[in-house]
C-alpha positions in Angstrom: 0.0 0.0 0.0 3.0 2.4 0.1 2.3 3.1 -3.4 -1.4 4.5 -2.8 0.2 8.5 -2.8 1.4 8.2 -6.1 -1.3 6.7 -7.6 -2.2 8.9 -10.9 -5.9 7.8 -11.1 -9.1 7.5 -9.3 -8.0 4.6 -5.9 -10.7 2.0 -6.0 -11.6 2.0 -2.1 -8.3 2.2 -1.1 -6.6 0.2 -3.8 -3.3 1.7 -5.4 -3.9 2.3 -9.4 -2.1 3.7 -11.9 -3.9 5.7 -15.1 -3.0 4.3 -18.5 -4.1 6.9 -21.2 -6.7 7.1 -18.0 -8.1 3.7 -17.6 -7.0 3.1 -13.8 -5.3 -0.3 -13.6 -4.9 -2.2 -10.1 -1.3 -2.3 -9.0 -1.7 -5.3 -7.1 0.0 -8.9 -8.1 -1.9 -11.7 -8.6 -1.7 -12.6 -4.9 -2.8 -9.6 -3.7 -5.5 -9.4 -6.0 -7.3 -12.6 -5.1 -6.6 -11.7 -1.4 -8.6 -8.2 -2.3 -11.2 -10.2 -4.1 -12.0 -12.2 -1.5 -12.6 -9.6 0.9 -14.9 -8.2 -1.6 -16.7 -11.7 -1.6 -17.4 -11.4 2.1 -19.1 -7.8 1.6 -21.6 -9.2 0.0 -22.1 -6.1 -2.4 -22.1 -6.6 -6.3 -18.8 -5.6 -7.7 -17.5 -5.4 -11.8 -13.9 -6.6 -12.1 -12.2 -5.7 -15.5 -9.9 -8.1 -17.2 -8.3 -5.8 -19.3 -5.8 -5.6 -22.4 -4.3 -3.2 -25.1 -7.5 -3.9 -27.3 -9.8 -2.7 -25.0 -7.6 0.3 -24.0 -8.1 1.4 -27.8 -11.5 0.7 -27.7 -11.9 3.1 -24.7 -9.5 5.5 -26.8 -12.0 5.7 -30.0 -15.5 5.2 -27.9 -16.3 7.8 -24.7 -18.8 5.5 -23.5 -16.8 2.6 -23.5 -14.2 4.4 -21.5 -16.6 5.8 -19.6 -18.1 2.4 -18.3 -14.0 1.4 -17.5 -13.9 3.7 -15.5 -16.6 3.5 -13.3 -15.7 -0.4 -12.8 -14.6 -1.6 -9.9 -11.8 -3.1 -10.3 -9.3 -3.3 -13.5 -6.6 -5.6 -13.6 -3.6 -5.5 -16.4 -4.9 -8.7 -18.1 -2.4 -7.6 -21.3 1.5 -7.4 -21.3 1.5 -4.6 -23.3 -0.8 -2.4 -20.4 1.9 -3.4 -17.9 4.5 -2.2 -20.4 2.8 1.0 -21.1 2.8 1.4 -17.6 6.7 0.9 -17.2 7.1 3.2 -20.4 4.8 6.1 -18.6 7.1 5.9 -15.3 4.5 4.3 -12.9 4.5 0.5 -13.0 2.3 -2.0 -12.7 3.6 -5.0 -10.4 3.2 -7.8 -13.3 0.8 -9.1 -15.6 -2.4 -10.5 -13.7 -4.2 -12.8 -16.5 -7.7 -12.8 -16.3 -8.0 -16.8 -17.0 -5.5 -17.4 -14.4 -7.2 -15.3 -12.3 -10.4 -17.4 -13.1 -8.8 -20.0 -11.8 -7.5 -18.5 -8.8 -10.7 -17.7 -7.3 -12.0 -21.3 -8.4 -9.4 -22.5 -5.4 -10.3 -19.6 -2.7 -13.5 -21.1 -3.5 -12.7 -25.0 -2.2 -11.8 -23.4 1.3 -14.9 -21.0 1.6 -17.5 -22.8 -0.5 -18.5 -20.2 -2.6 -21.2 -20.6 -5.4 -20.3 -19.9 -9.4 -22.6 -18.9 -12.1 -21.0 -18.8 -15.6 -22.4 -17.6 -18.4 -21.6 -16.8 -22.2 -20.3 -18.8 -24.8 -22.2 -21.8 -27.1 -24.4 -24.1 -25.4 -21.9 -27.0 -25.7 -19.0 -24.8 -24.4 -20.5 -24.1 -21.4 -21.7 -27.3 -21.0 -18.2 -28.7 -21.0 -16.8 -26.2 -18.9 -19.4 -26.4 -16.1 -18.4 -30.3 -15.6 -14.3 -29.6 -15.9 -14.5 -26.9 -13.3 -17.0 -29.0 -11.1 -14.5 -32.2 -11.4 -11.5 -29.8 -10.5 -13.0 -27.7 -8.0 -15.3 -30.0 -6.3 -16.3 -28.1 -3.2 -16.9 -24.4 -5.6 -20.5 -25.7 -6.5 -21.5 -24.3 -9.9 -25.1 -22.7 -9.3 -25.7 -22.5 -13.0 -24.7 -22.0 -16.4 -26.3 -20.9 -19.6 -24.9 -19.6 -22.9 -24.1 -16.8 -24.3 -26.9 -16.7 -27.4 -29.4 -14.6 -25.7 -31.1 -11.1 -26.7 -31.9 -8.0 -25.0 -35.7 -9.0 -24.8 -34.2 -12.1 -22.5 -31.5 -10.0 -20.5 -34.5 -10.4 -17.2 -34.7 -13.7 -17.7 -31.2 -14.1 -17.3 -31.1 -11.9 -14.3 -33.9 -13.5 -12.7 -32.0 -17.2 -13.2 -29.0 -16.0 -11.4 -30.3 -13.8 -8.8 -32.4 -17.2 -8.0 -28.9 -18.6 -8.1 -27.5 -16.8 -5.2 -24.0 -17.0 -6.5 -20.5 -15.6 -5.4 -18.7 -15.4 -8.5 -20.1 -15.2 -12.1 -18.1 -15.4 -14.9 -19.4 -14.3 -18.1 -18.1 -14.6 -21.1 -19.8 -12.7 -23.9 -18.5 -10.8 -27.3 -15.5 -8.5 -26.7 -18.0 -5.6 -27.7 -20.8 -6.2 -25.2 -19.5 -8.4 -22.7 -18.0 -5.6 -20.7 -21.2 -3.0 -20.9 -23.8 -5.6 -20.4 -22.0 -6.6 -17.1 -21.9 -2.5 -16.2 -25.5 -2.3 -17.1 -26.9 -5.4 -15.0 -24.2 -4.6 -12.0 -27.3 -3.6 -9.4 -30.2 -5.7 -10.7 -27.8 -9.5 -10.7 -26.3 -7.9 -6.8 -23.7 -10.8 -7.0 -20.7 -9.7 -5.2 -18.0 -10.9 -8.0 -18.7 -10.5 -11.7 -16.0 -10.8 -14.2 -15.7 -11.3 -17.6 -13.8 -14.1 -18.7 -13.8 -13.5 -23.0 -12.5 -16.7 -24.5 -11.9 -18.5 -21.6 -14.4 -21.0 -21.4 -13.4 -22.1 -24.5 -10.3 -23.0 -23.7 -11.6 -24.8 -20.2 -13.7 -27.0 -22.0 -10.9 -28.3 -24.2 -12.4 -26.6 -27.8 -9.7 -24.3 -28.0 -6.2 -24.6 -26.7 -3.8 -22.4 -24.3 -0.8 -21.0 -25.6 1.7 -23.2 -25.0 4.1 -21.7 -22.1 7.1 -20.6 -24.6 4.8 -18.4 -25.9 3.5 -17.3 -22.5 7.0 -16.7 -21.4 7.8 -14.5 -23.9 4.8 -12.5 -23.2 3.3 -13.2 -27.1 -0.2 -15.3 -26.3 -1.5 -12.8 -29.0 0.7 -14.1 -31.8 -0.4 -17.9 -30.6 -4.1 -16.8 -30.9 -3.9 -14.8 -34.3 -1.7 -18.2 -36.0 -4.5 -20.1 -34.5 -7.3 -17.7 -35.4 -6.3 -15.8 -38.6 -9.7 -13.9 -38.4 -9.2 -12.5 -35.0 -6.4 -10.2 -37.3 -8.9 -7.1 -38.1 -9.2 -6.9 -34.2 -5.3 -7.2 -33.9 -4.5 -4.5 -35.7 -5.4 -2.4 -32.5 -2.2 -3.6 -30.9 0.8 -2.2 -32.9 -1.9 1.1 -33.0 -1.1 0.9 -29.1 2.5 0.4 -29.0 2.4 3.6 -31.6 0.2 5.6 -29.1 2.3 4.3 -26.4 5.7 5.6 -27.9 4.5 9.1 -29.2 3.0 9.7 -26.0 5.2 8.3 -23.5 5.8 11.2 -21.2 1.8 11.8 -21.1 0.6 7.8 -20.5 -0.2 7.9 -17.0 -1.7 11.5 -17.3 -4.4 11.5 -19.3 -7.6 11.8 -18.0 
């Protein structure tokens, strides 16, 4: 905590952050993340955690709403090596990557001990499916609520509510398209009143065993994206956000963790 005073953006209840190009990331490591997370569990009150990577920095860069609705999250954690780089490059760094799937996982285990609920959602009706029965077999005692997929309309957003609130859970993961995943959690926040929500993006998918991890030499070397885009050649249109970051990143290094 002896970083809180020189925190650039907005603390989240006490939480050090620093701003990059004014999205306020969580300076905590993983460790002290999950211990903060936990503690959140326990006050009961619904709470929007943020996953986030260079893609959805730019995405707050070209849309006010979107950056908007980061910023009045609860809780944003450097999912992306190039936010915690940015961070380095603006003089106010983060302590290391915190990877929203491992972070998934993570609170999967604080959930054996306390015996917290889950409710995931998002994804094809097979995926989640799949995924539901790997995380029950792995995390036995973190009893999965319910699960439904992500092929649902605005008309049915109150049915969906009403199925989790009826739930009860502790955690749900949702896992929707990168466009609305994030603003449909912000909108729902109050009405689903479950004290973790976090969006998970593609990784369901890759607990269910359709789609694969990078392996760890690419993980190592901090390129998961390039494993992904050889993997997925149609994520590339969405990719091209990333060297517009490192771009935005190097013209306006001096300014990163000043602007509001």
């Amino acid at each position: 905590m002896s970083d809180v005073n020189k925190v650039n953006a907005k603390p989240v209840e006490g939480v050090p952050t620093v701003s990059v190009f004014g999205i306020p990331f969580c300076k905590f490591g993983m460790q002290d993340t999950v211990s903060y997370l936990t503690e959140i569990v326990s006050s009961g009150r619904p709470h929007q955690i943020i996953t986030a990577n260079p893609i959805m920095v730019m995405a707050a860069k070209e849309d006010p709403a979107y950056k908007k609705m980061m910023q009045q999250a609860d809780l944003i954690v450097p999912d992306g090596t190039g936010v915690v780089w940015a961070a380095k490059i603006g003089g106010d760094p983060l302590t290391e990557r915190v990877p929203g799937f491992d972070l998934l996982h993570e609170l999967m285990k604080q959930g054996e001990r306390r015996r917290w609920k889950v409710y995931l959602l998002g994804s094809a009706p097979e995926v989640i499916q799949e995924a539901a029965r790997r995380l029950t077999l792995q995390y036995p005692d973190t009893e999965i609520v319910g699960f439904r997929d992500g092929y649902f309309g605005p008309d049915q957003d109150q049915e969906v509510i009403d199925a989790i609130v009826q739930a009860s859970p502790d955690l749900l993961f949702v896992a929707r398209g990168a466009d609305t995943q994030e603003p449909w959690i912000a909108k729902h926040k109050a009405a689903l009143s479950v004290p973790i929500i976090m969006g998970v993006g593609g990784s369901f998918d890759v607990i269910s065993g359709k789609t694969k991890r990078a392996p760890m030499f690419f993980r190592k070397l901090r390129i998961e994206w390039l494993y992904r885009l050889l993997k997925e050649p149609t994520r590339f249109r969405r990719m091209l956000a990333l060297p517009k970051f490192v771009l935005w990143v190097l013209r306006e290094r001096e300014n990163i963790t000043k602007m509001g």
